[in-house]
Structure formats: structure tokens, C-alpha cells
C-alpha atoms as an extended CHARMM CRD file, in Angstrom:
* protein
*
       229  EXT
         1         1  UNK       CA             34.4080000000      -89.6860000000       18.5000000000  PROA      1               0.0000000000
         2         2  UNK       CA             32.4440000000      -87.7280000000       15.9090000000  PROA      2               0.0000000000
         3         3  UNK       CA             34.3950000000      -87.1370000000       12.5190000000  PROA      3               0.0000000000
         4         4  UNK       CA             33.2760000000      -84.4290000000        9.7510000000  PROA      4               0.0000000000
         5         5  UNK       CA             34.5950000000      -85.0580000000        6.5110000000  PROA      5               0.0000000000
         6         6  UNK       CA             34.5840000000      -81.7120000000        4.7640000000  PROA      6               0.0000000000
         7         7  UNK       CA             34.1320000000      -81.4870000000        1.1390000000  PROA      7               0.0000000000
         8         8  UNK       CA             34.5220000000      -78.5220000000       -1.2200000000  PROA      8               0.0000000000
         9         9  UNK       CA             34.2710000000      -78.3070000000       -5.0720000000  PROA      9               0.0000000000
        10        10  UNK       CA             37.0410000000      -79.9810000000       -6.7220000000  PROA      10              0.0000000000
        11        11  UNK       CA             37.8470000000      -82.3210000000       -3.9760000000  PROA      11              0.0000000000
        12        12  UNK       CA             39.7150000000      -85.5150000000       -4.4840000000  PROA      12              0.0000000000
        13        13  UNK       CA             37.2200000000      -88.4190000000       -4.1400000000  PROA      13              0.0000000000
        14        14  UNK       CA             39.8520000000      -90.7910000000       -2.8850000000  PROA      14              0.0000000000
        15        15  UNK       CA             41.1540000000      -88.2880000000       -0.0850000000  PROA      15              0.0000000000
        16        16  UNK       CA             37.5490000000      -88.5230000000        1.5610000000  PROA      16              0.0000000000
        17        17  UNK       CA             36.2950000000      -91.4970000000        0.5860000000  PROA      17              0.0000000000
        18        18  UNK       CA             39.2230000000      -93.7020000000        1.7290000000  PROA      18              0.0000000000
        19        19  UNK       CA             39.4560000000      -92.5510000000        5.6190000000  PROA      19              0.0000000000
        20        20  UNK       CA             35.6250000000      -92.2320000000        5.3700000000  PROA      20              0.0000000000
        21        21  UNK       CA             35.1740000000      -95.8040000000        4.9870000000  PROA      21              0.0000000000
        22        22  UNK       CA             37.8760000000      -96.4800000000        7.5380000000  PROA      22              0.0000000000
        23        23  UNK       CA             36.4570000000      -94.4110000000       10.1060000000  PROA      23              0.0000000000
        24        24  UNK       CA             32.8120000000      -95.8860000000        9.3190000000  PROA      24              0.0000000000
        25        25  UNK       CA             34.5570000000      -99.6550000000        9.8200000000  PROA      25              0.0000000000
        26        26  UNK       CA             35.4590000000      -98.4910000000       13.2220000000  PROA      26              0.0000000000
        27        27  UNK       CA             32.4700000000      -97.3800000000       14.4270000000  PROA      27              0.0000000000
        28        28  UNK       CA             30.4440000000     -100.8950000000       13.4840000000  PROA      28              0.0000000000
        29        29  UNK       CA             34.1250000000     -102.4320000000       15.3940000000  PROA      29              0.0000000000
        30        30  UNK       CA             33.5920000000     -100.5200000000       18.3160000000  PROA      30              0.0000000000
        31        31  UNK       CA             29.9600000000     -100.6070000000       18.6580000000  PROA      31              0.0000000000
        32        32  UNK       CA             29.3540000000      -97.0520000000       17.4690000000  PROA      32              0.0000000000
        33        33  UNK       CA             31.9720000000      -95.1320000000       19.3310000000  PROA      33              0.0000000000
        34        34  UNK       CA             32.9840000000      -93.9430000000       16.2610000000  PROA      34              0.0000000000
        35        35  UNK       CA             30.8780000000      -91.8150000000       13.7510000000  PROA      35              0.0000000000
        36        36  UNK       CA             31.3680000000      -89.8790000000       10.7780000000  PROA      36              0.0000000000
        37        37  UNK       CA             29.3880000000      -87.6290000000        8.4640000000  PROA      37              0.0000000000
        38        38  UNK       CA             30.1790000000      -85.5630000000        5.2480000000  PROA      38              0.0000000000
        39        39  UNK       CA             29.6200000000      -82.1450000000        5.5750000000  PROA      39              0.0000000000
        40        40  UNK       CA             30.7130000000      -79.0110000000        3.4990000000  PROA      40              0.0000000000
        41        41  UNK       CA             30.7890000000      -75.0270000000        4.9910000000  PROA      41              0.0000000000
        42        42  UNK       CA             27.9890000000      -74.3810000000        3.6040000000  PROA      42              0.0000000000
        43        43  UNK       CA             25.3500000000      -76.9060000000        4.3600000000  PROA      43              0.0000000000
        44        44  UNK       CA             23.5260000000      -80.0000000000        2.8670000000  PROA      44              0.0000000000
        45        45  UNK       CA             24.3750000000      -80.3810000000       -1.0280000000  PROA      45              0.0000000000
        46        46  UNK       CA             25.6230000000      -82.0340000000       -3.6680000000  PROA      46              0.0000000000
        47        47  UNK       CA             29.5470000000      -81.5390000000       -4.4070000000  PROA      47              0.0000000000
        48        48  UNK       CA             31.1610000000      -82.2760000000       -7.4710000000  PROA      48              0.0000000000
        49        49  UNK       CA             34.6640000000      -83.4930000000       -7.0500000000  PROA      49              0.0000000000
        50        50  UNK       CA             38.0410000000      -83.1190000000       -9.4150000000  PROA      50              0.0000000000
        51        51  UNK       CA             37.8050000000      -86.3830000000      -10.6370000000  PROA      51              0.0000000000
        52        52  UNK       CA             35.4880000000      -86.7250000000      -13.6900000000  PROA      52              0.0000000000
        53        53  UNK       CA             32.8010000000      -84.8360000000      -12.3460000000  PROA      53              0.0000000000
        54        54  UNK       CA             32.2670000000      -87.7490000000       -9.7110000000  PROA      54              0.0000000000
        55        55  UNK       CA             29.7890000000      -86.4240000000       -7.0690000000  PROA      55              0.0000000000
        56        56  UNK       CA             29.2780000000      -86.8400000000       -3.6580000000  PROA      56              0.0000000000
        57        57  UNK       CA             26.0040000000      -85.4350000000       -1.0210000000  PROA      57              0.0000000000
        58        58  UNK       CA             26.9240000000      -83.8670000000        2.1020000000  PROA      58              0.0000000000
        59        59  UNK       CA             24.5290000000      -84.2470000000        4.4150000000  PROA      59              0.0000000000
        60        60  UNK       CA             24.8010000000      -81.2570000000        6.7440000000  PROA      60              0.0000000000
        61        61  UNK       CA             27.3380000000      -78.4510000000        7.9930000000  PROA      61              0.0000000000
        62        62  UNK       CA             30.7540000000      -78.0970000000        9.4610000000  PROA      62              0.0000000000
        63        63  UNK       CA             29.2670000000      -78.0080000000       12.9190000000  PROA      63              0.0000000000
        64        64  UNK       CA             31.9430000000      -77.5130000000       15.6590000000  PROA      64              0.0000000000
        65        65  UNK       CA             29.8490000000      -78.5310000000       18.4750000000  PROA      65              0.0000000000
        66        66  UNK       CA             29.4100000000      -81.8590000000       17.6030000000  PROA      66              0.0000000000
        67        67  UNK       CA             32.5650000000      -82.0540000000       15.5540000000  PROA      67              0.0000000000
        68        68  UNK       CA             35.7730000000      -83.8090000000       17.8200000000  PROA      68              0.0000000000
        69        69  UNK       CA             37.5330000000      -84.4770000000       14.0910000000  PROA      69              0.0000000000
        70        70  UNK       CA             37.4620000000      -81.9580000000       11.2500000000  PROA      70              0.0000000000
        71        71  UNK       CA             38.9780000000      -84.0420000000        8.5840000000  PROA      71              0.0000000000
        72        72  UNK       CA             40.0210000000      -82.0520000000        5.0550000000  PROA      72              0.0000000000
        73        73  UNK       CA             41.0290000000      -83.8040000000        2.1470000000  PROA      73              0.0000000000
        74        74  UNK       CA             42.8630000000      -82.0040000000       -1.1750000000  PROA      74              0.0000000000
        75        75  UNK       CA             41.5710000000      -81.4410000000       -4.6110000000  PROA      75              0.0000000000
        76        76  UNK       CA             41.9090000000      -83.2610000000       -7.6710000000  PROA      76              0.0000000000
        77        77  UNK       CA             43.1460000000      -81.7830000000      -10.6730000000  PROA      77              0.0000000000
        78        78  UNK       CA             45.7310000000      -80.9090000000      -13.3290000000  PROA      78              0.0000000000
        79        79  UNK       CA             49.3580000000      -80.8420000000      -11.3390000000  PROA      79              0.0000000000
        80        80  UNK       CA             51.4340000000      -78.1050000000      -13.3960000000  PROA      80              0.0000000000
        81        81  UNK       CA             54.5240000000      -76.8930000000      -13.0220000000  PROA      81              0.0000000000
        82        82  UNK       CA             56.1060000000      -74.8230000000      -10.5710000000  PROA      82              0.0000000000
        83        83  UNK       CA             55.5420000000      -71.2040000000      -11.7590000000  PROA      83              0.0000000000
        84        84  UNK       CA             52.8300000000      -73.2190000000      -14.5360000000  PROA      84              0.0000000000
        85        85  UNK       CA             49.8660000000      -71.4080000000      -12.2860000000  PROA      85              0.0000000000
        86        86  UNK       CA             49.7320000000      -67.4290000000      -12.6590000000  PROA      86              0.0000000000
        87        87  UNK       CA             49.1660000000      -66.4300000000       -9.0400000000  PROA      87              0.0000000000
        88        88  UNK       CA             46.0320000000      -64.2140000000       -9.7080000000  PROA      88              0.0000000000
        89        89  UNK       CA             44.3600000000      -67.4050000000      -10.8940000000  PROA      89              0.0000000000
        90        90  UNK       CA             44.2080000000      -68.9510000000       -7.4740000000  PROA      90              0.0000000000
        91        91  UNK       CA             41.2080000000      -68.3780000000       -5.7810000000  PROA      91              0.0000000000
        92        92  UNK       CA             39.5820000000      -66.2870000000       -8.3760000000  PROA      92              0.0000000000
        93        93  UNK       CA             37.1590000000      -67.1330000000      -10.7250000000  PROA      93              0.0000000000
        94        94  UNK       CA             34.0760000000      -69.7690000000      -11.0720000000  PROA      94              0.0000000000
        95        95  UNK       CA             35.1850000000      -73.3780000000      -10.4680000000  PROA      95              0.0000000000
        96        96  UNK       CA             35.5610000000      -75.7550000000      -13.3640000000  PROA      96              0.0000000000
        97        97  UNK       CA             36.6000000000      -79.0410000000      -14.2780000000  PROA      97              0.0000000000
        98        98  UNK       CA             40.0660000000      -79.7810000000      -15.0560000000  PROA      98              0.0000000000
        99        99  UNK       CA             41.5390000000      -77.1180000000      -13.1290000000  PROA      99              0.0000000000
       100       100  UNK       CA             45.2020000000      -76.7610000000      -11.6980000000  PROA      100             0.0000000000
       101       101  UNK       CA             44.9840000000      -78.1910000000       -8.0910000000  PROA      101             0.0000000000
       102       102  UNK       CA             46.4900000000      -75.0570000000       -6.2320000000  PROA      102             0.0000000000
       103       103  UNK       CA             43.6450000000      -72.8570000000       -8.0830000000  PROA      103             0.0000000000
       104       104  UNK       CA             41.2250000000      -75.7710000000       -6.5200000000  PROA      104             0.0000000000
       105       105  UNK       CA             42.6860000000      -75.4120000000       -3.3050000000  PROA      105             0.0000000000
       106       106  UNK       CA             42.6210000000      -71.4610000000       -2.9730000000  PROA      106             0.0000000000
       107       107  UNK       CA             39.3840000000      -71.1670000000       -4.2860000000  PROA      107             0.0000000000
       108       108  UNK       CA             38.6460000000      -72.3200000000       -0.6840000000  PROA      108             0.0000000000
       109       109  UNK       CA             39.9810000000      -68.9330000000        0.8130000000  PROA      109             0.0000000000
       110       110  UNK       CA             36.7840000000      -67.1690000000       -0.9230000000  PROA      110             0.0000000000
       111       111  UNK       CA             34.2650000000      -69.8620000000        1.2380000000  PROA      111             0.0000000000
       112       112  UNK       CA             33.7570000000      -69.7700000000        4.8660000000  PROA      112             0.0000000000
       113       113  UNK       CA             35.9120000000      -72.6400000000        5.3450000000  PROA      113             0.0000000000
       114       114  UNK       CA             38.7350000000      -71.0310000000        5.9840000000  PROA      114             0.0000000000
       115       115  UNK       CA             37.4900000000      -68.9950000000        9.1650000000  PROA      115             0.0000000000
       116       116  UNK       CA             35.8740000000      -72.3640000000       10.0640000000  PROA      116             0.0000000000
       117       117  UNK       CA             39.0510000000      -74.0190000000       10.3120000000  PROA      117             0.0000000000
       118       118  UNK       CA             40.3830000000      -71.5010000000       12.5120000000  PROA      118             0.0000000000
       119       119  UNK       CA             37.4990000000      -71.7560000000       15.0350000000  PROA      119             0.0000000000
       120       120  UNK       CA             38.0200000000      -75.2170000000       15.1480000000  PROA      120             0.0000000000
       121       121  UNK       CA             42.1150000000      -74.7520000000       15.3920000000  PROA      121             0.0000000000
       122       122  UNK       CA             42.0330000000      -72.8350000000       18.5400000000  PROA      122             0.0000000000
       123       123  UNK       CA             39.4720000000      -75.0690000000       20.3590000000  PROA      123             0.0000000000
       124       124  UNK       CA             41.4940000000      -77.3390000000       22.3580000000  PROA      124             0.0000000000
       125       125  UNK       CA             38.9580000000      -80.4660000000       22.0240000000  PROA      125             0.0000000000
       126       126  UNK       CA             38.8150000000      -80.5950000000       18.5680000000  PROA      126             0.0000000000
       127       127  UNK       CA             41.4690000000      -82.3490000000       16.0040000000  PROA      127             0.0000000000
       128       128  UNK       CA             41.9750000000      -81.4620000000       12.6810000000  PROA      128             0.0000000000
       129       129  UNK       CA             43.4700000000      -83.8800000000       10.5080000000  PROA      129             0.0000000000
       130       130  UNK       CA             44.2950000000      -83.5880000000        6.5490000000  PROA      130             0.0000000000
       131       131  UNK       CA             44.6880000000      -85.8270000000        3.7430000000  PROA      131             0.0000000000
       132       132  UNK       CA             47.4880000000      -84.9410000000        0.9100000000  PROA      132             0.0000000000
       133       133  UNK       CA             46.5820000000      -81.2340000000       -0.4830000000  PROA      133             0.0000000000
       134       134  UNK       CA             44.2660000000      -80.4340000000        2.6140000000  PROA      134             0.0000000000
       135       135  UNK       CA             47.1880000000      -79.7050000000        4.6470000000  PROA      135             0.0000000000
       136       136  UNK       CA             48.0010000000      -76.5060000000        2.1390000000  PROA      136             0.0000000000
       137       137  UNK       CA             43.9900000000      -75.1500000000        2.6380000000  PROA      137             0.0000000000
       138       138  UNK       CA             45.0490000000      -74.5130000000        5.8760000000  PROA      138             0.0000000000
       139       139  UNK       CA             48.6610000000      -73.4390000000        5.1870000000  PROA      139             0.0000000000
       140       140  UNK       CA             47.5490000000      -71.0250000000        2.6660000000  PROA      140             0.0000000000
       141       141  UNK       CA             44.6450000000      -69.7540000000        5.4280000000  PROA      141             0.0000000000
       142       142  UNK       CA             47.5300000000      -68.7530000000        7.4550000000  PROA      142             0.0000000000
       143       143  UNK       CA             47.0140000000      -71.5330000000        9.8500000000  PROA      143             0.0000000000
       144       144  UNK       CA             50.4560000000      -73.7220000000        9.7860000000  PROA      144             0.0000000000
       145       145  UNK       CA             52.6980000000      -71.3550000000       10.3600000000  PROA      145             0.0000000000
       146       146  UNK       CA             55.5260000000      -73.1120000000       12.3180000000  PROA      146             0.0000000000
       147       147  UNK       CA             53.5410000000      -76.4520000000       12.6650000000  PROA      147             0.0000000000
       148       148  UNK       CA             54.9300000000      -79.6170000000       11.5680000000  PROA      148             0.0000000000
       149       149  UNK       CA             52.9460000000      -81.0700000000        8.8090000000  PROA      149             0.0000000000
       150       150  UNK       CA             53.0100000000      -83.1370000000        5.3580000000  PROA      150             0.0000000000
       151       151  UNK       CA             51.3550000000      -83.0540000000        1.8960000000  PROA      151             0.0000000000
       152       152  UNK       CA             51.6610000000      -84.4630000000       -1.2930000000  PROA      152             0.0000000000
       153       153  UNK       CA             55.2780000000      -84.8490000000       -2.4730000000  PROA      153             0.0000000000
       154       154  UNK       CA             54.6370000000      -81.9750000000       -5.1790000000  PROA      154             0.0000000000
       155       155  UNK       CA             53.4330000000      -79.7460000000       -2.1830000000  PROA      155             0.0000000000
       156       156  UNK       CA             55.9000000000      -80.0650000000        0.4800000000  PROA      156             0.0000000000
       157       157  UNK       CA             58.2350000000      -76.8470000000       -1.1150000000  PROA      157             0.0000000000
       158       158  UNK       CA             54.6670000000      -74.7270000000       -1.5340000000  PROA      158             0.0000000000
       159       159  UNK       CA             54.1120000000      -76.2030000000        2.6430000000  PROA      159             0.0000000000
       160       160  UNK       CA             57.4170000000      -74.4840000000        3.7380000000  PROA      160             0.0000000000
       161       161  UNK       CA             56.5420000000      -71.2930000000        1.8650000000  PROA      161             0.0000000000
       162       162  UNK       CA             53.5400000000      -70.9230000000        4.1150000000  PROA      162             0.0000000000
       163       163  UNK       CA             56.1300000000      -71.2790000000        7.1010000000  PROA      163             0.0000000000
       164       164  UNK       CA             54.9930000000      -74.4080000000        8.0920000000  PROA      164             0.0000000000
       165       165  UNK       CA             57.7520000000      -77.2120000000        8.4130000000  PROA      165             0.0000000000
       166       166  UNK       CA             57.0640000000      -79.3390000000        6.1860000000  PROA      166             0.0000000000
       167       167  UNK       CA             57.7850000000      -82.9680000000        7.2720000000  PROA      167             0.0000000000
       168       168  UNK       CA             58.6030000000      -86.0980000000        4.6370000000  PROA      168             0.0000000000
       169       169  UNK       CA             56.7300000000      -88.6570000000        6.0310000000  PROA      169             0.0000000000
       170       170  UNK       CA             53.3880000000      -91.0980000000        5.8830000000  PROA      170             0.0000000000
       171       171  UNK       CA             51.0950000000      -89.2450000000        8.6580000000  PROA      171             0.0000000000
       172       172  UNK       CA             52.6040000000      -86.3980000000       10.8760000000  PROA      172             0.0000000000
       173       173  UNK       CA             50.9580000000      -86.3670000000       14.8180000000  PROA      173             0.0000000000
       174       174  UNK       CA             51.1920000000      -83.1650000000       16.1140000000  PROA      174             0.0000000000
       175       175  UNK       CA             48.7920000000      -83.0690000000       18.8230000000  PROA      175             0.0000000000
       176       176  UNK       CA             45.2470000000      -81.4110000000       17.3120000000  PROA      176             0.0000000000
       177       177  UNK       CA             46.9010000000      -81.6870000000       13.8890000000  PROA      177             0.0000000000
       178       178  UNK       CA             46.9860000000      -84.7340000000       12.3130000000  PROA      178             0.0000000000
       179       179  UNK       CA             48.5510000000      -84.6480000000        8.5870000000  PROA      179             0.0000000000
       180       180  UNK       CA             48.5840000000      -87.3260000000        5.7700000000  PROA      180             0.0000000000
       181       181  UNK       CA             50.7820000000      -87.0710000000        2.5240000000  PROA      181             0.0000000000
       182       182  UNK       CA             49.6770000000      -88.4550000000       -0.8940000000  PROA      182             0.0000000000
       183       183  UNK       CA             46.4140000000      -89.6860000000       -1.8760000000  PROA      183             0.0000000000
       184       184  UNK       CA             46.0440000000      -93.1480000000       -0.2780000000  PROA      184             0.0000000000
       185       185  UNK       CA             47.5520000000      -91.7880000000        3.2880000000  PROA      185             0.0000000000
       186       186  UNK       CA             44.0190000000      -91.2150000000        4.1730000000  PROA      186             0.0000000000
       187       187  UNK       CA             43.2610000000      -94.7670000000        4.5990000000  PROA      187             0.0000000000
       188       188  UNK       CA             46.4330000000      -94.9970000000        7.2070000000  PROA      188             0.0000000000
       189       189  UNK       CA             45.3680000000      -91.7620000000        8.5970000000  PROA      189             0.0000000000
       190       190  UNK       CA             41.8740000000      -93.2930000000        9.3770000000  PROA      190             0.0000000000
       191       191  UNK       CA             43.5610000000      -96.2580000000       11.2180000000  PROA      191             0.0000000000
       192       192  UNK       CA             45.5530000000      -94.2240000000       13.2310000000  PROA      192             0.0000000000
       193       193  UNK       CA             43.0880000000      -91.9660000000       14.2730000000  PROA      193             0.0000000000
       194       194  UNK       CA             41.1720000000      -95.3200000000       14.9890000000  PROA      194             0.0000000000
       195       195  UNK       CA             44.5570000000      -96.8390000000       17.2010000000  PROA      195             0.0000000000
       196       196  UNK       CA             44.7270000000      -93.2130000000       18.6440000000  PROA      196             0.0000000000
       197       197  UNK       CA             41.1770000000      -92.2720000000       19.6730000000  PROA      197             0.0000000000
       198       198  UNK       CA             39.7940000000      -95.5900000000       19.9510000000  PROA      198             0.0000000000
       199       199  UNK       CA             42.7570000000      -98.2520000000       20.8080000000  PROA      199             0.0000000000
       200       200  UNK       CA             44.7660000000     -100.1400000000       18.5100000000  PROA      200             0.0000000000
       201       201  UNK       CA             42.8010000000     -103.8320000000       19.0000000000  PROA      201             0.0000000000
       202       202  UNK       CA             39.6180000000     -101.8040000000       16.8540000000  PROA      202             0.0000000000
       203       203  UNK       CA             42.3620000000     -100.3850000000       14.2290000000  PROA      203             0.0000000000
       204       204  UNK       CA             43.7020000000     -103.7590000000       14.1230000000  PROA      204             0.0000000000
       205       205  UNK       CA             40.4600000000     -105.4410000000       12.9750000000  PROA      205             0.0000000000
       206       206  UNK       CA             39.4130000000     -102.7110000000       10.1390000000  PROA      206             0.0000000000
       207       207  UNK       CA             43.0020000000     -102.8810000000        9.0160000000  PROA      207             0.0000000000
       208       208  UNK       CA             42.5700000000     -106.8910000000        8.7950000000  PROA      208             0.0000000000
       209       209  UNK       CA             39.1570000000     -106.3820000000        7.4910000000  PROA      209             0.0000000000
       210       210  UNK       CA             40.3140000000     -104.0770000000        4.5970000000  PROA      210             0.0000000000
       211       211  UNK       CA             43.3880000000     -106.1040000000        3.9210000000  PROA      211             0.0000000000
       212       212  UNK       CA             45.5440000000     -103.1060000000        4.0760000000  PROA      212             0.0000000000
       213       213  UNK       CA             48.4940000000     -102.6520000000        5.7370000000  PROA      213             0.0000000000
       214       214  UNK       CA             49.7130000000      -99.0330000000        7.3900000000  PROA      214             0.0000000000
       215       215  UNK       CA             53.1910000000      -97.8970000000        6.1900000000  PROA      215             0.0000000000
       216       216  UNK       CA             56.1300000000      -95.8950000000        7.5450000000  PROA      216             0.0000000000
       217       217  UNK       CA             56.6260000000      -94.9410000000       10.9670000000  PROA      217             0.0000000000
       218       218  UNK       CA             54.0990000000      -91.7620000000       12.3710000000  PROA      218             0.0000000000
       219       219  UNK       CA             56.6340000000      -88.8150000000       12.7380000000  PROA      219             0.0000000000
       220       220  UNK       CA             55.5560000000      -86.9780000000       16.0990000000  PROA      220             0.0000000000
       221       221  UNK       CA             58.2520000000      -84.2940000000       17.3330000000  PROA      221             0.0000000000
       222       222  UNK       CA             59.5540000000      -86.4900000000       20.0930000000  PROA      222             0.0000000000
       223       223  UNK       CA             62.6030000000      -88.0280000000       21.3860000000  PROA      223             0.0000000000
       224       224  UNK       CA             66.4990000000      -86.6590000000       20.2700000000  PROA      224             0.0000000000
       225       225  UNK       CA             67.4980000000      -84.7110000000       17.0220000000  PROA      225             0.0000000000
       226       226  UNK       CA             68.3110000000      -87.2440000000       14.3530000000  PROA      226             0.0000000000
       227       227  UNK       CA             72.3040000000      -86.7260000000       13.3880000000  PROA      227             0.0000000000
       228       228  UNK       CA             71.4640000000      -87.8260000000        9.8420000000  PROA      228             0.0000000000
       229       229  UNK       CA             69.6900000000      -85.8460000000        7.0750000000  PROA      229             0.0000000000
């Protein structure tokens, strides 16, 4: 299994970093059947992230041959308030520090990523899986409409706007989309994709080996309609 990590200006460290590392334990667990890369749409470069100007290198390109995991984490800025953001903001404009995290987050519409993510969407062997505001790149792309998926608590109203159905929970499996809600979900998104992909005795072991232990239950749209809220 071959995961690309995609980065984009703004990004929040901790949203690619944590799964990253996850995903990396795996493949030394599982004697390299797991691999993962950082990559951005366009190429090979350095990319400066939301967080204090803290900067990562990608090392190549989305490539969706090689790709079986597109994973997109969000951005990292100021929050706001609903309404705080003037909508000709979003996705206009040169990037900056500091910035409100939905203009971080459209600013991706204007890249190739978005037409990226749809290629990889409608190939049947690929998964893409999101950490916190990723999930709303590709809802405001166009591409969660009617999907289950989850976000950052702040989010989840702006998720259902997109018509997506936006689900309260930890990680939400729904088939070739895998989505994680607030920041540190990436690290139990990484193990599942591990117990998932891989088998649960090699999630077990990173889990152990990074002392962390995966929360709430995965919400996959499967067995009878709750009666309670």
C-alpha cells in the first residue's frame, strides 16, 4: 500500500505529520508493505505550513499511478466566526500567514488539486482519506455531495452546506473515502488504515509502539437506523 500525503500552502503540520509517522511505523512493522511519501500537485518543493511558518519538502507529485492512498490534511489558521470570512476572500488572493482557515482551504480550488482529487475519486482502486479540514477541500470541489463524511467540529455545518452528510464521529469509513475529524484524528486514521489495509496485529504494534490509544467507534453506514438522536 502506497500512501501520498498531499500538502498545500497553509497546511496544518499536525494533520500530515501525525498519520505520516503512523503510516511510516507500519511499513518498518510489516516489512515494507506499507509506504508513504509527501507530495504536493505541483511537484517537488518546499511548503510552508499555517503554523508559524513551519516548513515541510515534498518530495515529488500527486502521482495516481502509484498512489493506492491520497491522504489530505486541513490548514492551519485563524478560526473566525461564522459570517467573520467575506466570501470573495476565499480562494482569492496571494497566500499569507495568519490567514482564516476556510480562505486556506479554498485557495486550493485555484491549484490543480482539486481536478486531481477527482481523478483519483472515480478510480475504483484508489482511497482517499482526510484529516480534519481536508474533508471540506473536497466538499467545496464539489466532490462530497451526498457522501458521509466528518471534519473539524467548527466545520461540520460548512460540510452539510456542500451536501455532504456530515457525520459526528472519530473517523468515518465509507468505502474509498476515509474521513478524520479534529486535528489529532489523523494519528487514529493512520491506524485504521493500517488494521484495514494491512491487518489489525501490524496496527496493534505501532499503536503499542506510539503509546496511543484509538478512540470512538469507526462510523461506517451499516447495520439498522439508530432510534435515538
Amino acid at each position: 500500500m502506497h500512501i501520498q500525503v498531499v500538502l498545500f500552502d497553509g497546511f496544518d503540520p499536525l494533520d500530515a505529520i501525525g498519520p505520516y509517522e503512523v503510516l511510516y511505523a507500519g511499513g518498518s512493522a510489516s516489512d515494507g508493505a506499507v509506504t508513504v511519501e509527501l507530495v504536493t500537485a505541483e511537484g517537488p518543493r518546499e511548503v510552508v505550513s499555517g503554523t508559524g511558518g513551519l516548513t515541510l519538502r515534498a518530495a515529488g507529485a500527486i502521482d495516481l499511478e502509484r498512489a493506492d492512498v491520497l491522504l489530505v490534511p486541513g490548514a492551519s489558521g485563524r478560526v473566525g466566526e461564522p459570517g467573520e470570512v467575506p466570501d470573495e476572500e476565499v480562494g482569492a488572493g496571494e497566500w499569507k500567514q495568519d490567514e482564516f482557515v476556510p480562505v486556506l482551504l479554498g485557495r486550493t480550488l485555484t491549484t490543480e488539486l482539486p481536478a486531481l482529487l477527482k481523478k483519483a475519486m472515480d478510480d475504483p482502486d484508489i482511497t482517499v482519506a482526510t484529516v480534519c479540514g481536508g474533508s471540506l477541500v473536497l466538499a467545496m470541489a464539489g466532490l462530497l455531495e451526498g457522501r458521509p463524511a466528518t471534519t473539524h467540529h467548527l466545520g461540520l455545518d460548512m460540510l452539510d452546506a456542500t451536501g455532504a452528510h456530515a457525520v459526528r464521529a472519530r473517523i468515518v469509513d465509507d468505502g474509498d473515502l476515509i474521513t478524520g475529524a479534529g486535528v489529532t484524528s489523523g494519528l487514529d486514521l493512520g491506524l485504521y488504515l493500517l488494521e484495514r489495509e494491512v491487518g489489525p496485529r501490524v496496527a496493534h504494534a505501532v499503536e503499542e509502539l506510539f503509546s496511543h490509544e484509538r478512540r470512538g467507534t469507526v462510523w461506517r453506514a451499516q447495520g439498522p437506523t439508530p432510534t435515538i438522536p
